[in-house]
mmCIF file as gemmi writes it, N, C-alpha and C atoms, coordinates in Angstrom:
data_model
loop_
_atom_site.group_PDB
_atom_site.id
_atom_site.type_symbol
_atom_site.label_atom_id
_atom_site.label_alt_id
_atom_site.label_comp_id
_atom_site.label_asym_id
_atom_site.label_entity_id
_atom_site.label_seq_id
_atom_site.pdbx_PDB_ins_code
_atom_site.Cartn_x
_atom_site.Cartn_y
_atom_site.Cartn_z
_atom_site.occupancy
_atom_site.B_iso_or_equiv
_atom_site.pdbx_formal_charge
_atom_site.auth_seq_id
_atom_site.auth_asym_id
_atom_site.pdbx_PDB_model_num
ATOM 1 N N . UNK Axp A 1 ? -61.891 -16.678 -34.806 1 0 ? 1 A 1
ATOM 2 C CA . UNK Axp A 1 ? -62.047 -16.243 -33.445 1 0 ? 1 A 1
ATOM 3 C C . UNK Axp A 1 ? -63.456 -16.565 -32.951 1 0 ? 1 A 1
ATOM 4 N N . UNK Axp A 2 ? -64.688 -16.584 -33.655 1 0 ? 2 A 1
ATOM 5 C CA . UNK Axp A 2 ? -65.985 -16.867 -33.757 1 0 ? 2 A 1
ATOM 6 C C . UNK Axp A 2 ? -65.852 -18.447 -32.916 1 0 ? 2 A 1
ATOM 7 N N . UNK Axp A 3 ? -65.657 -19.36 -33.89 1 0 ? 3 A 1
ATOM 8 C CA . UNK Axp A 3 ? -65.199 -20.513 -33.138 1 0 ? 3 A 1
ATOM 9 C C . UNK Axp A 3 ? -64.787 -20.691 -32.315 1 0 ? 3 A 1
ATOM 10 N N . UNK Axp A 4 ? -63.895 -19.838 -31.648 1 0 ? 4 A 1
ATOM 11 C CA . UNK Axp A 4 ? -63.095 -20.815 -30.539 1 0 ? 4 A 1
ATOM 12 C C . UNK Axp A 4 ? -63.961 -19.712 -29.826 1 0 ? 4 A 1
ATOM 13 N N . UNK Axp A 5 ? -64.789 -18.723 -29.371 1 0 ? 5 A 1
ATOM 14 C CA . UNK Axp A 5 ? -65.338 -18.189 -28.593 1 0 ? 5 A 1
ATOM 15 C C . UNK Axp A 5 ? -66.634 -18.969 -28.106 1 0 ? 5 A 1
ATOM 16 N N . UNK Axp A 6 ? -67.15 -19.277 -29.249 1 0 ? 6 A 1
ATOM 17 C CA . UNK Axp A 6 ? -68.344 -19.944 -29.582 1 0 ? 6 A 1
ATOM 18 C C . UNK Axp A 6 ? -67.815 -21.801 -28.417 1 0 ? 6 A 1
ATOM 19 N N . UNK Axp A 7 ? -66.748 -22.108 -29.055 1 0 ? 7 A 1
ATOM 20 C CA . UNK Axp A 7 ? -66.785 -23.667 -28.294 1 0 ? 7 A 1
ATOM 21 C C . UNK Axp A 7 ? -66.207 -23.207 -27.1 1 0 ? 7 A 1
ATOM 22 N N . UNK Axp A 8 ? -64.91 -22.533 -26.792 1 0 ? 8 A 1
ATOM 23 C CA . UNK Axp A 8 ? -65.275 -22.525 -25.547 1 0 ? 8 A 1
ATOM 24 C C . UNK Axp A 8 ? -66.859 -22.076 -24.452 1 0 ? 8 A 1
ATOM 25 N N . UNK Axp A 9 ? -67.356 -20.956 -24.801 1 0 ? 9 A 1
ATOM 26 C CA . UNK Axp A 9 ? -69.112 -21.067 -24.255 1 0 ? 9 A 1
ATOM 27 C C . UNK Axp A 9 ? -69.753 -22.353 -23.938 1 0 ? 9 A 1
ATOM 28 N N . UNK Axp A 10 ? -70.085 -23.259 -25.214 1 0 ? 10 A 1
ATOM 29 C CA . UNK Axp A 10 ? -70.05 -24.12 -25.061 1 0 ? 10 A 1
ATOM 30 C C . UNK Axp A 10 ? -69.303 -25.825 -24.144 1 0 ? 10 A 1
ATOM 31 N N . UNK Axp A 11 ? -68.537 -25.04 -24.221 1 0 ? 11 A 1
ATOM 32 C CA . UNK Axp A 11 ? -67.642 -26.155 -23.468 1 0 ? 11 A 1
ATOM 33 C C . UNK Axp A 11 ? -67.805 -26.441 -21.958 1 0 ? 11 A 1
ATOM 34 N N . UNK Axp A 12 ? -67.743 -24.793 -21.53 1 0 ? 12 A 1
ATOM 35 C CA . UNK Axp A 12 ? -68.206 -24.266 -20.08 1 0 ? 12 A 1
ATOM 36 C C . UNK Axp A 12 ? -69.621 -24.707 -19.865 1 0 ? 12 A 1
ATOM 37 N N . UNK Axp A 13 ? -70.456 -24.375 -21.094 1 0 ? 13 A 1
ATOM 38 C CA . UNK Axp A 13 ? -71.951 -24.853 -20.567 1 0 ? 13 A 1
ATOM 39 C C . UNK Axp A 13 ? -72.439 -26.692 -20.591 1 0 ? 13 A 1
ATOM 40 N N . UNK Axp A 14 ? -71.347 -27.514 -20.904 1 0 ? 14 A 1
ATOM 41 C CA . UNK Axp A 14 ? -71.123 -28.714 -20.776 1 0 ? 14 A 1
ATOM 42 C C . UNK Axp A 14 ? -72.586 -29.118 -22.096 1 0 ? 14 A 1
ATOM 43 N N . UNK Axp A 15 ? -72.331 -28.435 -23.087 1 0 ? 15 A 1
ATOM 44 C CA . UNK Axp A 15 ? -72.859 -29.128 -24.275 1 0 ? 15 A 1
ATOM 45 C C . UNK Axp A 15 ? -72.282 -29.261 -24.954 1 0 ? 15 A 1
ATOM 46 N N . UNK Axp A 16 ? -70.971 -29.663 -24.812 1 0 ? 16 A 1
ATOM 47 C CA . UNK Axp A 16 ? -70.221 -29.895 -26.246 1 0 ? 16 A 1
ATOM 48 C C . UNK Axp A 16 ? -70.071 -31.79 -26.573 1 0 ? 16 A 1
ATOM 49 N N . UNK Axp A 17 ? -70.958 -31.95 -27.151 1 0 ? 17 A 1
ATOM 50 C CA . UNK Axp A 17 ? -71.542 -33.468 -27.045 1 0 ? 17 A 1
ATOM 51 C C . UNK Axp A 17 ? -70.36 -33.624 -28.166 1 0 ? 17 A 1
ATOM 52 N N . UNK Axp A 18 ? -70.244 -35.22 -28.481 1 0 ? 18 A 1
ATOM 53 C CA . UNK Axp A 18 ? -68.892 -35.539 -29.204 1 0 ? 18 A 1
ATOM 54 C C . UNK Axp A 18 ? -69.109 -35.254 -30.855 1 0 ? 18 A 1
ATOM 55 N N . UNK Axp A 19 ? -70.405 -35.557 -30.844 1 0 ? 19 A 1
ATOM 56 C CA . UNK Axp A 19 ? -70.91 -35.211 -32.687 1 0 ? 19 A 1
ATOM 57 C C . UNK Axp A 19 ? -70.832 -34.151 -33 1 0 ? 19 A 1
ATOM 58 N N . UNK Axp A 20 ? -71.24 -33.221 -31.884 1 0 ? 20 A 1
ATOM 59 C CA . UNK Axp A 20 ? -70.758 -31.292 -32.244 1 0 ? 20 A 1
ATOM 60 C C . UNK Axp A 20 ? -69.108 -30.995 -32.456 1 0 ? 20 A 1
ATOM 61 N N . UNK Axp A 21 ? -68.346 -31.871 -31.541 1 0 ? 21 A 1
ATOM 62 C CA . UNK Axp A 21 ? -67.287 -31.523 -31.063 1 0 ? 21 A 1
ATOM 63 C C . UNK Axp A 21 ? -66.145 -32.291 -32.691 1 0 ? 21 A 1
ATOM 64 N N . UNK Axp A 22 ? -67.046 -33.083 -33.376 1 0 ? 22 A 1
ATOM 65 C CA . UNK Axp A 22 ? -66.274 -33.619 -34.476 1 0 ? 22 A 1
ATOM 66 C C . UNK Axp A 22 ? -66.854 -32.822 -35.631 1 0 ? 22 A 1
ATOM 67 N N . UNK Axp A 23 ? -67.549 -32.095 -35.674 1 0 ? 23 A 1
ATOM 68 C CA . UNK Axp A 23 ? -67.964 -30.775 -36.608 1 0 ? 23 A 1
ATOM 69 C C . UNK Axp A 23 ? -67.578 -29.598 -36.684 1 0 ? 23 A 1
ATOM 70 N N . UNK Axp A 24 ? -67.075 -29.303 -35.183 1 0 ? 24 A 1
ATOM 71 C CA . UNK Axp A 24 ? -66.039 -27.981 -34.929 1 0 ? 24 A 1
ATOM 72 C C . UNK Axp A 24 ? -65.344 -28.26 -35.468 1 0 ? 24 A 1
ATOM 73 N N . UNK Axp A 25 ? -64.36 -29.452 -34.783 1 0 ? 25 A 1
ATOM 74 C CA . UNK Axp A 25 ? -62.742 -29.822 -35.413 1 0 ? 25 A 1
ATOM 75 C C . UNK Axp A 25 ? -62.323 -30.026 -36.871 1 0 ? 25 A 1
ATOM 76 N N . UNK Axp A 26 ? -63.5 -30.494 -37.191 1 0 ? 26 A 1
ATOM 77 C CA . UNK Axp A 26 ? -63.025 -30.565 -38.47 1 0 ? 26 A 1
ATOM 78 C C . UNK Axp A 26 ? -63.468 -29.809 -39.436 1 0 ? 26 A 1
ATOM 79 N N . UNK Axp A 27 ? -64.499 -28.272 -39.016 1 0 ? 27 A 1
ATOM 80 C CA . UNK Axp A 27 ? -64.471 -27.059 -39.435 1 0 ? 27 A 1
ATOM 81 C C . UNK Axp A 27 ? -62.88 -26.586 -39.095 1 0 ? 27 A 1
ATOM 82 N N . UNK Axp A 28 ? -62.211 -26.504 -38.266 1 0 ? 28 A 1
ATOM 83 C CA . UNK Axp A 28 ? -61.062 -25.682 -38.231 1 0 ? 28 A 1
ATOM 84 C C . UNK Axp A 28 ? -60.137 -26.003 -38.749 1 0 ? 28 A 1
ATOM 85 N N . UNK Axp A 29 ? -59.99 -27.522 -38.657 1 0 ? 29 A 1
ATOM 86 C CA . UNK Axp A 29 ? -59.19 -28.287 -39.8 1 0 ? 29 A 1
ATOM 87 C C . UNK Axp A 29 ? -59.04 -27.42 -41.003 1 0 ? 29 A 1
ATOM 88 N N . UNK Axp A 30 ? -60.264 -27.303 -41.842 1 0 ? 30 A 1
ATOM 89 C CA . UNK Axp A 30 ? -60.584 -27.143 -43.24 1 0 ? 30 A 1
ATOM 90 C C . UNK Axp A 30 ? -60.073 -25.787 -43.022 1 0 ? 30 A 1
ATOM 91 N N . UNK Axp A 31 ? -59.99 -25.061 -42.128 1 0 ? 31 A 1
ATOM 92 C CA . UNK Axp A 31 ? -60.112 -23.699 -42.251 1 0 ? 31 A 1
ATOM 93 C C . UNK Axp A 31 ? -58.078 -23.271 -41.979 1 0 ? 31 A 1
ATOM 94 N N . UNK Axp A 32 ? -57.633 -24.23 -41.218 1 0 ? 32 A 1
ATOM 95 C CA . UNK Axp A 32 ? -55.875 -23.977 -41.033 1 0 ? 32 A 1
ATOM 96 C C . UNK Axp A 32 ? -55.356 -24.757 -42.136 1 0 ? 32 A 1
ATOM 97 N N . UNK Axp A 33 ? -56.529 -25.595 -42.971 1 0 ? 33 A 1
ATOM 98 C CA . UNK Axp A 33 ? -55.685 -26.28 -44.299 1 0 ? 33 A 1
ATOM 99 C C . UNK Axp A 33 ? -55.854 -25.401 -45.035 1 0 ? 33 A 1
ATOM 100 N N . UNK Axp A 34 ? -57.218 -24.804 -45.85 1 0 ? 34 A 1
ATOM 101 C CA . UNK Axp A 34 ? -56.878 -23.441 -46.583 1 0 ? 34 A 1
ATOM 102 C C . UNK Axp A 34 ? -56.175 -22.499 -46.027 1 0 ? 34 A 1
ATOM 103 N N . UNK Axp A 35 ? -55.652 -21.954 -45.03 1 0 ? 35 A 1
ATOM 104 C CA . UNK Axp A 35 ? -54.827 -20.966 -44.674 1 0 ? 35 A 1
ATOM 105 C C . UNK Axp A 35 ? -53.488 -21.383 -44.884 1 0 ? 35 A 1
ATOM 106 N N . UNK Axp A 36 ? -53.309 -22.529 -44.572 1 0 ? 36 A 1
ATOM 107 C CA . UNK Axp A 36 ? -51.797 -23.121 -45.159 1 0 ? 36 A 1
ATOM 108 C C . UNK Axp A 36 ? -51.41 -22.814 -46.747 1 0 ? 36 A 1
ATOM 109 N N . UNK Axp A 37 ? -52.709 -23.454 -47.361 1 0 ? 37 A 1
ATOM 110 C CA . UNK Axp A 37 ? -52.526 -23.362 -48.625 1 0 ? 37 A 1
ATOM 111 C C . UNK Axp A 37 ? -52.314 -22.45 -49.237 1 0 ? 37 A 1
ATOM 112 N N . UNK Axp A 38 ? -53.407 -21.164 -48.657 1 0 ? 38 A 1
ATOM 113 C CA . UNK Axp A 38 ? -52.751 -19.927 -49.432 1 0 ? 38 A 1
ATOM 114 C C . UNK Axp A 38 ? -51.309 -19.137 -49.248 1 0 ? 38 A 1
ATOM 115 N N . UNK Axp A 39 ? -51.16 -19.051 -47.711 1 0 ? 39 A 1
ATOM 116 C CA . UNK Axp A 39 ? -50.057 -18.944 -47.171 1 0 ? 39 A 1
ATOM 117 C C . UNK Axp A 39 ? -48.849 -19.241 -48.317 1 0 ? 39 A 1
ATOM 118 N N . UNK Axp A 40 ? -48.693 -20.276 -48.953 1 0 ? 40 A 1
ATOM 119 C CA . UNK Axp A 40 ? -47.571 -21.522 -49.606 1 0 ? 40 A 1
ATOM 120 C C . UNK Axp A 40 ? -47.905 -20.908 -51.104 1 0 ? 40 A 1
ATOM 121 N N . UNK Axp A 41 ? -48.944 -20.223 -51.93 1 0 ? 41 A 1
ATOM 122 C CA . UNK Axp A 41 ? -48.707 -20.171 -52.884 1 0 ? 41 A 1
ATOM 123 C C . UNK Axp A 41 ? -48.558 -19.022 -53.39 1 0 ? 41 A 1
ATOM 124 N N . UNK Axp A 42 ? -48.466 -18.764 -54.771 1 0 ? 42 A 1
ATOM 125 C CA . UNK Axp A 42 ? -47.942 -17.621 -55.782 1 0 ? 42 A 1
ATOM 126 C C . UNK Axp A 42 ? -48.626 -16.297 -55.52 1 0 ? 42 A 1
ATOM 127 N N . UNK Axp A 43 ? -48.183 -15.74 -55.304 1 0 ? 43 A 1
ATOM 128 C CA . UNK Axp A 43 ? -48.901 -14.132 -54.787 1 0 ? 43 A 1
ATOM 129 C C . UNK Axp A 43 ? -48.758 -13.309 -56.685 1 0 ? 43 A 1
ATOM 130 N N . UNK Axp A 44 ? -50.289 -13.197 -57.158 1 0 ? 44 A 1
ATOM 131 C CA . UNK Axp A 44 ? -50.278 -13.118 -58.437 1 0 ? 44 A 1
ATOM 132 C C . UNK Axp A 44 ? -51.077 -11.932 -58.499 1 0 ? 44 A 1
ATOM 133 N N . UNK Axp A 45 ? -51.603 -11.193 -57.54 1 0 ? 45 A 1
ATOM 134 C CA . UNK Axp A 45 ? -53.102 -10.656 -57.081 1 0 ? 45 A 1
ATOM 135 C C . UNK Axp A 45 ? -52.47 -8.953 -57.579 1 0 ? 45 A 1
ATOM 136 N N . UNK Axp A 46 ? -50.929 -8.836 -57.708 1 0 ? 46 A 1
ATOM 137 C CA . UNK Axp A 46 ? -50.53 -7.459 -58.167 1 0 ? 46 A 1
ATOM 138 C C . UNK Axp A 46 ? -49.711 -7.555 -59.038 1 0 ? 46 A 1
ATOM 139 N N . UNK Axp A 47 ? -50.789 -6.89 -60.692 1 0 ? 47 A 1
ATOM 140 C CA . UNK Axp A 47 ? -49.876 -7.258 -62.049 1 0 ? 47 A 1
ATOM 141 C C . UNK Axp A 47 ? -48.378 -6.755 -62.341 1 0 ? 47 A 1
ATOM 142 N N . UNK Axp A 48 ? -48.219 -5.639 -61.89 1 0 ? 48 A 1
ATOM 143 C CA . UNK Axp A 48 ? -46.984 -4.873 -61.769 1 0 ? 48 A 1
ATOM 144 C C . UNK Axp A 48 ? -46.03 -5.601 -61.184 1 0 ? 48 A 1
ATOM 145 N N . UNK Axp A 49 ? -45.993 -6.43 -60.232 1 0 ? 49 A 1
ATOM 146 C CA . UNK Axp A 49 ? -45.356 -6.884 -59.356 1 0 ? 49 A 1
ATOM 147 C C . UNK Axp A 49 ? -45.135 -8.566 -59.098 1 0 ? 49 A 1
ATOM 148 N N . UNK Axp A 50 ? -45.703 -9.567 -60.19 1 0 ? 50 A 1
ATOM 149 C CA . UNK Axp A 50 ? -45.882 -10.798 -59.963 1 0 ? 50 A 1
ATOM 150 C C . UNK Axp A 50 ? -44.8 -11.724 -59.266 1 0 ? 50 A 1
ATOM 151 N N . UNK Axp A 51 ? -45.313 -12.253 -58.196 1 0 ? 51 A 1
ATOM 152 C CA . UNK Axp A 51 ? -44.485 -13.382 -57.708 1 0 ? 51 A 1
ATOM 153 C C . UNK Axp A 51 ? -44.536 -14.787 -57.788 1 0 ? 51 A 1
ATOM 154 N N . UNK Axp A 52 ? -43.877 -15.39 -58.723 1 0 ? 52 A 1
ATOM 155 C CA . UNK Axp A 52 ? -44.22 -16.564 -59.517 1 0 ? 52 A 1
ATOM 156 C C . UNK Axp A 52 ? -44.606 -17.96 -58.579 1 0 ? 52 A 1
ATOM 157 N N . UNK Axp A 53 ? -43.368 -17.858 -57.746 1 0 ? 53 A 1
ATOM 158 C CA . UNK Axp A 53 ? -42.84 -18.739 -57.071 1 0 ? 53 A 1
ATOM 159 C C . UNK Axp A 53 ? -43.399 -18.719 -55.357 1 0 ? 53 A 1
ATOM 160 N N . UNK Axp A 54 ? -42.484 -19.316 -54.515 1 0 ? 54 A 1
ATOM 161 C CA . UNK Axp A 54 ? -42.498 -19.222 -52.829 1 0 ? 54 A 1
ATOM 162 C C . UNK Axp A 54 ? -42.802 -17.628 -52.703 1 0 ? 54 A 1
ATOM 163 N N . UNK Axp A 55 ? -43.414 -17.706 -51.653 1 0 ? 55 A 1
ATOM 164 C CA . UNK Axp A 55 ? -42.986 -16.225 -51.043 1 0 ? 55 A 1
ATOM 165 C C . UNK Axp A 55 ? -42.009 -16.141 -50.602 1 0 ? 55 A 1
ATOM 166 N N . UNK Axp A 56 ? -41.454 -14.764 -50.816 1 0 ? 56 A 1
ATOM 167 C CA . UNK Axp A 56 ? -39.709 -14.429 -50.493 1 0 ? 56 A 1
ATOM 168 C C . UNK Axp A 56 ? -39.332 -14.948 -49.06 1 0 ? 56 A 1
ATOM 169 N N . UNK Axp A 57 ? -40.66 -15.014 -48.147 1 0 ? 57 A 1
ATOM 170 C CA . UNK Axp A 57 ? -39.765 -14.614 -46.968 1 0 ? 57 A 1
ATOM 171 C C . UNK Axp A 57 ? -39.488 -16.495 -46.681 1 0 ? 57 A 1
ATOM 172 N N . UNK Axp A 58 ? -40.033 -17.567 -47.435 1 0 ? 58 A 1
ATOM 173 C CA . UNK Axp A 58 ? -40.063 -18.984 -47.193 1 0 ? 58 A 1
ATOM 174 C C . UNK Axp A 58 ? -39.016 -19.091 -47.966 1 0 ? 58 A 1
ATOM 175 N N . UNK Axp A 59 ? -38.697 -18.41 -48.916 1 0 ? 59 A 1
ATOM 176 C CA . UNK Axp A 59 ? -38.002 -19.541 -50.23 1 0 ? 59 A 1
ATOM 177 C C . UNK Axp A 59 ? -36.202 -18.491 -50.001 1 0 ? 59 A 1
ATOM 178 N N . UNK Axp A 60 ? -36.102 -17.267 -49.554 1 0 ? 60 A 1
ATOM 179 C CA . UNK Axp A 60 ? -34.592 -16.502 -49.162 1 0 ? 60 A 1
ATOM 180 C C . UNK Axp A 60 ? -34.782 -16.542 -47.603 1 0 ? 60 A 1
ATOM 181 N N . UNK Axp A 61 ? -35.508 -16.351 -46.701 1 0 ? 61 A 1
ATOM 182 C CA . UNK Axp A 61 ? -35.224 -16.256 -45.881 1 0 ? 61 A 1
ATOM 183 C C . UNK Axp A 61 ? -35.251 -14.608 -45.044 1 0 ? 61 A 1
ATOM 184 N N . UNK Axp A 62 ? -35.455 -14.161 -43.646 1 0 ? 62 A 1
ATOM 185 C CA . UNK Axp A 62 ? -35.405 -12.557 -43.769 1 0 ? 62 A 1
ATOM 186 C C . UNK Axp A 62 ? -33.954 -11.934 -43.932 1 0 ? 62 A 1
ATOM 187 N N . UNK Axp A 63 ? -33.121 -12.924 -44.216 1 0 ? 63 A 1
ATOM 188 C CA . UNK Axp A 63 ? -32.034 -12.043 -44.472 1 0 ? 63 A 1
ATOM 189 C C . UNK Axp A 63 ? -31.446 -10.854 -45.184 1 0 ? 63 A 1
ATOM 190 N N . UNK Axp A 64 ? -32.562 -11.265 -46.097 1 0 ? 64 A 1
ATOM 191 C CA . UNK Axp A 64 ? -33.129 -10.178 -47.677 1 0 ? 64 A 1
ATOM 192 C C . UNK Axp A 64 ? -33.752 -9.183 -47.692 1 0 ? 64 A 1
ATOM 193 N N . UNK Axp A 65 ? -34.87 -8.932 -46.376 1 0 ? 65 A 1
ATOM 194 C CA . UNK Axp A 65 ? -35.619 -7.9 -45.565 1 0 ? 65 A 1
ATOM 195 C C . UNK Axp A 65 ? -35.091 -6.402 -45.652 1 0 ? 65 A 1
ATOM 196 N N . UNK Axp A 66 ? -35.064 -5.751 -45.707 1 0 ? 66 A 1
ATOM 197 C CA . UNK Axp A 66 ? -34.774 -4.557 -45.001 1 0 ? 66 A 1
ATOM 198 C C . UNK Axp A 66 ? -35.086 -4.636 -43.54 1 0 ? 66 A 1
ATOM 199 N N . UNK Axp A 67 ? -34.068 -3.682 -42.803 1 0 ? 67 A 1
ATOM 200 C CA . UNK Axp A 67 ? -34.328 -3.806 -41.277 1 0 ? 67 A 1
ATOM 201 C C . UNK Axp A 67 ? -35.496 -3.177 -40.874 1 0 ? 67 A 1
ATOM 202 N N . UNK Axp A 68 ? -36.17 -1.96 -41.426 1 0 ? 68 A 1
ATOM 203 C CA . UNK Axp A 68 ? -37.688 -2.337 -40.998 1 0 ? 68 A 1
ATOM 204 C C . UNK Axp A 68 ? -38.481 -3.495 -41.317 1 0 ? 68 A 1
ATOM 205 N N . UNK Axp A 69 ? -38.163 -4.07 -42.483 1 0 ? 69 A 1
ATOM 206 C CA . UNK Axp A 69 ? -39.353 -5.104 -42.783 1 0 ? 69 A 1
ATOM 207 C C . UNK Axp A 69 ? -38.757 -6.58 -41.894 1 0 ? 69 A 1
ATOM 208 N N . UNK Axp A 70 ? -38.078 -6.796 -41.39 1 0 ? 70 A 1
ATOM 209 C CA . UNK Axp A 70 ? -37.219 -7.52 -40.461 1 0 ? 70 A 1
ATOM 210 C C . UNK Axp A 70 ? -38.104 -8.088 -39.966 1 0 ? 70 A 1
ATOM 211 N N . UNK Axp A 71 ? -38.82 -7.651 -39.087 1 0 ? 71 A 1
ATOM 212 C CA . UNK Axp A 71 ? -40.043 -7.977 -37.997 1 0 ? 71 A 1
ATOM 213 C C . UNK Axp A 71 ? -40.721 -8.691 -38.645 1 0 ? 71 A 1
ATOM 214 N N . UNK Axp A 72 ? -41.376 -8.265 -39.894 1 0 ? 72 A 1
ATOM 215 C CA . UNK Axp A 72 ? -42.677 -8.412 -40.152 1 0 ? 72 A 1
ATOM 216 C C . UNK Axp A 72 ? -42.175 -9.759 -40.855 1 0 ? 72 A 1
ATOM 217 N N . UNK Axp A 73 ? -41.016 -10.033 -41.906 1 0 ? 73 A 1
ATOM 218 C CA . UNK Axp A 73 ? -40.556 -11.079 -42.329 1 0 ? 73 A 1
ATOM 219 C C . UNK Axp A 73 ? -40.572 -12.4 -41.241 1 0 ? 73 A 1
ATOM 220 N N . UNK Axp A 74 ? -40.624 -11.912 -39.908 1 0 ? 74 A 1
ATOM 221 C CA . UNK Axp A 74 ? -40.226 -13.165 -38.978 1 0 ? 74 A 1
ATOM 222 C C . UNK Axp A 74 ? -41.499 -13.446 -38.165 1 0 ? 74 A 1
ATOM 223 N N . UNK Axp A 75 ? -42.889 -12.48 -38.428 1 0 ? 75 A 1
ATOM 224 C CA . UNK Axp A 75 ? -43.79 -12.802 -38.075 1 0 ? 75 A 1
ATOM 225 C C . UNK Axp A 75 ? -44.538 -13.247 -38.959 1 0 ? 75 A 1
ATOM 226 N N . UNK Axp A 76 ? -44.702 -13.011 -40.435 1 0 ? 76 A 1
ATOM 227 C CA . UNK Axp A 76 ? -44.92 -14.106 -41.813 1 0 ? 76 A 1
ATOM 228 C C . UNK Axp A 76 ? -44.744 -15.217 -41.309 1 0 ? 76 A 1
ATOM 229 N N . UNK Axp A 77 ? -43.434 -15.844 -41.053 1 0 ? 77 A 1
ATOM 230 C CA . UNK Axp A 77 ? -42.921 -16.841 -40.962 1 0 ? 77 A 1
ATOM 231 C C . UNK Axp A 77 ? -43.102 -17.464 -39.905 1 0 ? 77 A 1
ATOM 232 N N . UNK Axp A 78 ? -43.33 -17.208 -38.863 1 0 ? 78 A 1
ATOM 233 C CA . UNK Axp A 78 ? -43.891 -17.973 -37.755 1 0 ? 78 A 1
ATOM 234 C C . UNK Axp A 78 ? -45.424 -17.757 -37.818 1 0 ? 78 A 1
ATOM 235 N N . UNK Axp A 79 ? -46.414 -17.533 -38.178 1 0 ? 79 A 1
ATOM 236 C CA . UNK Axp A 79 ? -47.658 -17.226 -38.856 1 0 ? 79 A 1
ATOM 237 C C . UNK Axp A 79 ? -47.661 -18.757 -39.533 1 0 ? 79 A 1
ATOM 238 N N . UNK Axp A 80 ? -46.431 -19.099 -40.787 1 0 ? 80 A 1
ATOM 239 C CA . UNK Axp A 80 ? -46.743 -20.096 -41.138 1 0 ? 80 A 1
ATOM 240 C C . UNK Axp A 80 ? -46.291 -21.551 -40.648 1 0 ? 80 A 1
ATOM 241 N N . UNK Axp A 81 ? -45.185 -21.355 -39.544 1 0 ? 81 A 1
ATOM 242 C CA . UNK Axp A 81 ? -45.023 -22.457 -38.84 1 0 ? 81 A 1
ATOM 243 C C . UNK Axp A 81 ? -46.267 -22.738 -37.901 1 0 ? 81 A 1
ATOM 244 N N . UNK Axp A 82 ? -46.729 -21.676 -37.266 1 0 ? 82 A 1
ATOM 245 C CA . UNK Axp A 82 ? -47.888 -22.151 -36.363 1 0 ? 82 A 1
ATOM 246 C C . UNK Axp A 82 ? -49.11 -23.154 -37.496 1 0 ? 82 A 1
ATOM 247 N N . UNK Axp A 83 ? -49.639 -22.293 -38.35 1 0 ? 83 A 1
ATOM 248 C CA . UNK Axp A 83 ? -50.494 -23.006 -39.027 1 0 ? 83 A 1
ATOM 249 C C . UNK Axp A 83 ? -49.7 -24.067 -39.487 1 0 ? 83 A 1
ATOM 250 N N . UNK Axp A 84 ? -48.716 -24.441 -39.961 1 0 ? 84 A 1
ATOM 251 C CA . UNK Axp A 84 ? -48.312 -25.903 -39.834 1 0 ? 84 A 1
ATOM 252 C C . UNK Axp A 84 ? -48.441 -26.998 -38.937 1 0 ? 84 A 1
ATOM 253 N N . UNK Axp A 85 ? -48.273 -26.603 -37.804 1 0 ? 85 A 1
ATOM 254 C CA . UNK Axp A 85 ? -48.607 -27.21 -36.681 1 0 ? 85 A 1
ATOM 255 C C . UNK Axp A 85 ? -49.752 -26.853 -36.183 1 0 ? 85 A 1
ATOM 256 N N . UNK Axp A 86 ? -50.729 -26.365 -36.409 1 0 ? 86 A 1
ATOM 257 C CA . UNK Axp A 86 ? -52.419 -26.152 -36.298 1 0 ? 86 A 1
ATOM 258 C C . UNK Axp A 86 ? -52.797 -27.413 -36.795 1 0 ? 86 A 1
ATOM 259 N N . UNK Axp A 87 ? -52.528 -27.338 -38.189 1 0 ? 87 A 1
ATOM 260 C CA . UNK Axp A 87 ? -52.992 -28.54 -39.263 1 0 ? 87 A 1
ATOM 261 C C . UNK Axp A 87 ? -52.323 -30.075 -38.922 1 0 ? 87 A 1
């Protein structure tokens, strides 16, 4: 959020020269490619509970959800389509 507050300011104050403007981009790049990445892998971080593989809600789908967790399964998941298409 820093960033895009920060370049738009910038943008408005008509200094966003092209060498700055290829240092942003490809700060955010780096930053929606690690978010992809973690997004996509093994959630290992709770021993009781290890998930080897996809996360449930990529690899079954929310059909598997409970109807409270419903929502949150379909906002995971569009969370990671956007950052797909970020990147």
């Amino acid at each position: 959020m820093f960033i895009l507050l920060v370049k738009v300011v910038v943008f408005v104050m008509h200094l966003f020269l092209p060498i700055l403007s290829v240092f942003v981009h490809g700060l955010m790049l780096a930053l929606f490619a690690v978010s992809l990445r973690n997004q996509s892998t093994p959630d290992m971080s709770d021993p009781d509970n290890p998930s080897p593989g996809l996360p449930w809600y990529m690899s079954k789908g929310c059909s598997y959800a409970t109807p409270p967790n419903k929502g949150f399964c379909m906002q995971a998941r569009a969370s990671f389509g956007v950052t797909c298409t970020m990147v």
